[in-house]
N, C-alpha and C positions, 0 to 999 in steps of 0.2 A: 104063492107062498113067498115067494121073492122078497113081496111086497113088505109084507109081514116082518120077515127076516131084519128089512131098514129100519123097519120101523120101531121092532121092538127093540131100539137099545134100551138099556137100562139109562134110566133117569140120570146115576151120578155120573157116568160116563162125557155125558155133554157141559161142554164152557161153558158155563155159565157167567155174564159180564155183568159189573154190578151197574145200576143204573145211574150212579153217581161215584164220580173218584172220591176218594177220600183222602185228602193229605195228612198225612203225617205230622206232629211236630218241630222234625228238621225243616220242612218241604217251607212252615208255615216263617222256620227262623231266617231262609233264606229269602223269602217272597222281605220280610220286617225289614234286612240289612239292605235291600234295594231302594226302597223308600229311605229319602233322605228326612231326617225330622225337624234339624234345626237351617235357618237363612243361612249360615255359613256353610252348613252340608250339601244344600241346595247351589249356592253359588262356587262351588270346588267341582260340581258335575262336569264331566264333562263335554257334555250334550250340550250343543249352542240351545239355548229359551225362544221359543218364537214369542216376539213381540207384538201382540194386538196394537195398530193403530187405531185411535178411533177417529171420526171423519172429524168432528169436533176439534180436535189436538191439528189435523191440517188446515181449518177453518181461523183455527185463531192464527197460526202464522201466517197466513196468506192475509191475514186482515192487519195483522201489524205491518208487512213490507205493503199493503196498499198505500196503508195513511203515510208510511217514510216518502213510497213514490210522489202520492199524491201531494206531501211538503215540497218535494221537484217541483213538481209539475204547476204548484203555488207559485212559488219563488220566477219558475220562469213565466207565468204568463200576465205574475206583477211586472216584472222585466218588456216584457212587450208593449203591457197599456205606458208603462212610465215613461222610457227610455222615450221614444219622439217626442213627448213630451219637453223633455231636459232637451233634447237636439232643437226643437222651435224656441226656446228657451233661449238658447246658444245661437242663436239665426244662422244657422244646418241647419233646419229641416230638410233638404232636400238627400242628409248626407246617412239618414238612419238606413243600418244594415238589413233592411228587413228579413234576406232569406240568413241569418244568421241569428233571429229574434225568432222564426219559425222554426229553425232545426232545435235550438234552444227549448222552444215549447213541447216539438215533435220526442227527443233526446230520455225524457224518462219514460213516454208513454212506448220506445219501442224497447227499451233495455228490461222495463216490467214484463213487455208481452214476451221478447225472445228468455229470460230468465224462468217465464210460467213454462212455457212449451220445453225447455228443458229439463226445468224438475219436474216435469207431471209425471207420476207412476214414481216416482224414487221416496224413499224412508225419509222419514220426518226430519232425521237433521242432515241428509243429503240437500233435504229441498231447501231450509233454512240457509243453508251454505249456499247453496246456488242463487237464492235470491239476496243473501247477501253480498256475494259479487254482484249481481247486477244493479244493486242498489248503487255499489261503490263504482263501478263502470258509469251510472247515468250520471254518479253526483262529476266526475271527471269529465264527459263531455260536457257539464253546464259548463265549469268551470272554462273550460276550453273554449264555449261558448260566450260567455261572458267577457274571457279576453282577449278573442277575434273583434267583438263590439265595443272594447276599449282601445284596442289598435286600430279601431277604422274610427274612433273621435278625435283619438290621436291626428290620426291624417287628415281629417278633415280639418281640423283646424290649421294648418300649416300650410 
């Protein structure tokens, strides 16, 4: 009988939950004021925006500092075929700097790689900045390059 006793409560006695909440109109005016609806309301948040990268956007800057490098990497390896040239030219031949015609050649192709391996994994205009130091680093060792193998025409001539 026990049994019975549990079981029979009356019906409206038990919670009943509805199977859906139902909001209210307040519930609905606070959910509205959270949503931002105009770009200026959206840009005053003050939630930092996660920025989708796309691979695309890192492709094409990695493809513009190629071609800059690769203008280097032109300039210096016209500089190698020519330069002995103008040195036999000058009767020095025997006085061309070679290992300062190969660092020359070498000088973009390592300021690209250690500037890639730096920006790799960093945000799109971290990387753009890191390779443009390394752009401005290689175009400095030509440079530097070039007037090590002006000071060594210099002395050979004299």
């Amino acid at each position: 009988m026990t049994d019975r006793a549990e079981t029979n409560e009356p019906e409206e006695s038990r919670a009943v939950e509805p199977e859906s909440p139902v909001a209210d109109a307040s519930d609905a005016d606070v959910d509205a004021a959270d949503e931002p609806t105009t770009a200026d309301e959206r840009v005053e948040d003050d939630e930092p925006t996660e920025r989708v990268e796309r691979r695309s956007d890192v492709v094409i800057v990695t493809l513009v500092f190629v071609v800059l490098f690769g203008y280097q990497l032109y300039a210096a390896v016209s500089n190698l075929v020519a330069l002995p040239e103008v040195y036999a030219a000058a009767g020095i031949a025997d006085a061309v700097p070679w290992a300062i015609l190969i660092a020359n050649v070498a000088a973009p192709a390592v300021a690209f790689a250690a500037a890639s391996a730096v920006a790799r994994g960093r945000r799109i205009a971290a990387r753009a900045g890191i390779l443009l130091l390394g752009f401005g680093v290689g175009a400095q060792l030509s440079l530097l390059c070039e007037e090590l193998a002006r000071q060594a025409a210099i002395a050979a001539f004299a």
